[in-house]
Backbone bond lengths (Angstrom), bond angles and torsions (degrees), N, CA, C in turn:
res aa  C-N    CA-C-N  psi(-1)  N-CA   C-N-CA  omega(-1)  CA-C   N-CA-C  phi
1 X - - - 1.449 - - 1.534 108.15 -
2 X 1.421 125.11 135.17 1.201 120.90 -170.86 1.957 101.12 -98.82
3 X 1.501 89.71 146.42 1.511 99.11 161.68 1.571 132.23 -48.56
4 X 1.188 138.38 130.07 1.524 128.15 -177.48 1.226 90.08 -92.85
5 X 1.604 109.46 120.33 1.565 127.66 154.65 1.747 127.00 0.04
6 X 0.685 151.19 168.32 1.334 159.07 159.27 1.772 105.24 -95.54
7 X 1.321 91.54 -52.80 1.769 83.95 168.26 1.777 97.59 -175.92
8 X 1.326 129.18 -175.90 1.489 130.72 -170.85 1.720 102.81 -139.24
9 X 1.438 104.34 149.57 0.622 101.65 177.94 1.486 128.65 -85.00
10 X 2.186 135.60 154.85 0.870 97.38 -144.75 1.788 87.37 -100.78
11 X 1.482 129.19 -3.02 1.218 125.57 159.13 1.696 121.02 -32.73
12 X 1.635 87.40 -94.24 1.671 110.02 -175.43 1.674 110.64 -83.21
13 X 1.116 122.91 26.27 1.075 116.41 -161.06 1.584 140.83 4.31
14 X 1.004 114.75 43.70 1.704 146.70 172.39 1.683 108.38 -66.86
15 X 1.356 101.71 141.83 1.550 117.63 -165.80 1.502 80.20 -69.72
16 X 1.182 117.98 150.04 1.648 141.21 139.00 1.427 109.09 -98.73
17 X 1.129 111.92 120.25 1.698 118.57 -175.43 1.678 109.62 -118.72
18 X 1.486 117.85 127.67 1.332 108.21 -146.54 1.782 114.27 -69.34
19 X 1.086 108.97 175.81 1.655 91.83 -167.72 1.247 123.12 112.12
20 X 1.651 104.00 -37.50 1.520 117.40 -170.91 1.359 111.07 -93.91
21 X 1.236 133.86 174.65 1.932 132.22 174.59 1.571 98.12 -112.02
22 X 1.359 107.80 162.03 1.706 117.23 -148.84 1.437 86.82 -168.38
23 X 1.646 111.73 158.79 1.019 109.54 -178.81 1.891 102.64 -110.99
24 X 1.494 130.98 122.37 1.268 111.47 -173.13 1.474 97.83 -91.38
25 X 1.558 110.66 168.82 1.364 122.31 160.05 1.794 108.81 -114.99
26 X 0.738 149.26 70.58 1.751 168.80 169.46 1.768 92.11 -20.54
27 X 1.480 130.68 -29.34 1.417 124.91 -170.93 1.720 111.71 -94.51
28 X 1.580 113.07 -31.83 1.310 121.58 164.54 1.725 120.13 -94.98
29 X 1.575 113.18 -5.41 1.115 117.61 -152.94 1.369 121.18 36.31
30 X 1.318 119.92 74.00 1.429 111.60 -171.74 2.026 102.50 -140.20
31 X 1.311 131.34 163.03 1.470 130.93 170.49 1.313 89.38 -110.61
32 X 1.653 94.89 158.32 1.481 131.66 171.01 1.888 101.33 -135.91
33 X 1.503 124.25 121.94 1.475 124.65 162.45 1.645 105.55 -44.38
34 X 1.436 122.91 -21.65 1.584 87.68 -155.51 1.832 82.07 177.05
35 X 1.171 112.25 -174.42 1.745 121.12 -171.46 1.398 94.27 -87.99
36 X 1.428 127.61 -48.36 1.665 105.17 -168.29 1.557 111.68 -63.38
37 X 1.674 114.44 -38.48 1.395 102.00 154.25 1.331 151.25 -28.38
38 X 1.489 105.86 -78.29 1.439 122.57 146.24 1.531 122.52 -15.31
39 X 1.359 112.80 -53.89 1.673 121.90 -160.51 1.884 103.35 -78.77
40 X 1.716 103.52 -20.89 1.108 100.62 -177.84 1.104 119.72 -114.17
41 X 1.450 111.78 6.43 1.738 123.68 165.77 1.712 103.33 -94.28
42 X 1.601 120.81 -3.81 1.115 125.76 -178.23 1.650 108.31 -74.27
43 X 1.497 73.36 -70.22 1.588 103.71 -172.03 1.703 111.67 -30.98
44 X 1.625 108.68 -47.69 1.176 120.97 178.28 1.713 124.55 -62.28
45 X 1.286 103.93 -37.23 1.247 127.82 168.25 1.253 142.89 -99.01
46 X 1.735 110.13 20.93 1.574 116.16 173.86 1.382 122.94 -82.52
47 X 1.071 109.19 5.07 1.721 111.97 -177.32 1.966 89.68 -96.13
48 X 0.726 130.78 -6.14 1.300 127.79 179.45 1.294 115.29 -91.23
49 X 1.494 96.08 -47.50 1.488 113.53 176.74 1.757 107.25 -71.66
50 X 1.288 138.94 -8.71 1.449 127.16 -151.91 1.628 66.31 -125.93
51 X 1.468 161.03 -48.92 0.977 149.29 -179.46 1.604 108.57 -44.71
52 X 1.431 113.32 -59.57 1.972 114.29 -169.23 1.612 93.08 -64.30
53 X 1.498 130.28 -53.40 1.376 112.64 -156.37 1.721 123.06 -121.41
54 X 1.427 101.09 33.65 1.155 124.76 155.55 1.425 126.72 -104.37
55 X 1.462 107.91 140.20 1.954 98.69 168.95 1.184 103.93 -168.56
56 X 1.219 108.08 134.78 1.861 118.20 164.27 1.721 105.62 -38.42
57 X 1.704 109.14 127.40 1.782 84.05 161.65 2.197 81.75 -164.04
58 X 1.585 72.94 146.69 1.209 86.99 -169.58 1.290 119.45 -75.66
59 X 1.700 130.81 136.97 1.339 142.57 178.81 1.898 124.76 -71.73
């Protein structure tokens, strides 16, 4: 019987099995295995990210 993941990643979608280090994102709640992951689950997803923490505001 296999172990259920700890969590996957949301790049390569690869088991994270607990024990191991992962990179979290706390604003999408999402894992990345590692930075080249991350950079390319970013990349894909910065218009989301420049939507939550961007805003016009007046000076």
């Amino acid at each position: 019987m296999t172990a259920k993941p700890a969590a996957v990643c949301a790049a390569c979608n690869a088991n994270l099995p607990e024990g191991r280090s992962a990179i979290y994102d706390s604003l999408f709640e999402v894992y990345a295995c590692g930075s080249s992951c991350w950079s390319e689950w970013y990349a894909e997803n910065e218009a989301g990210y420049k939507r939550r923490w961007t805003e016009a505001v007046d000076l």
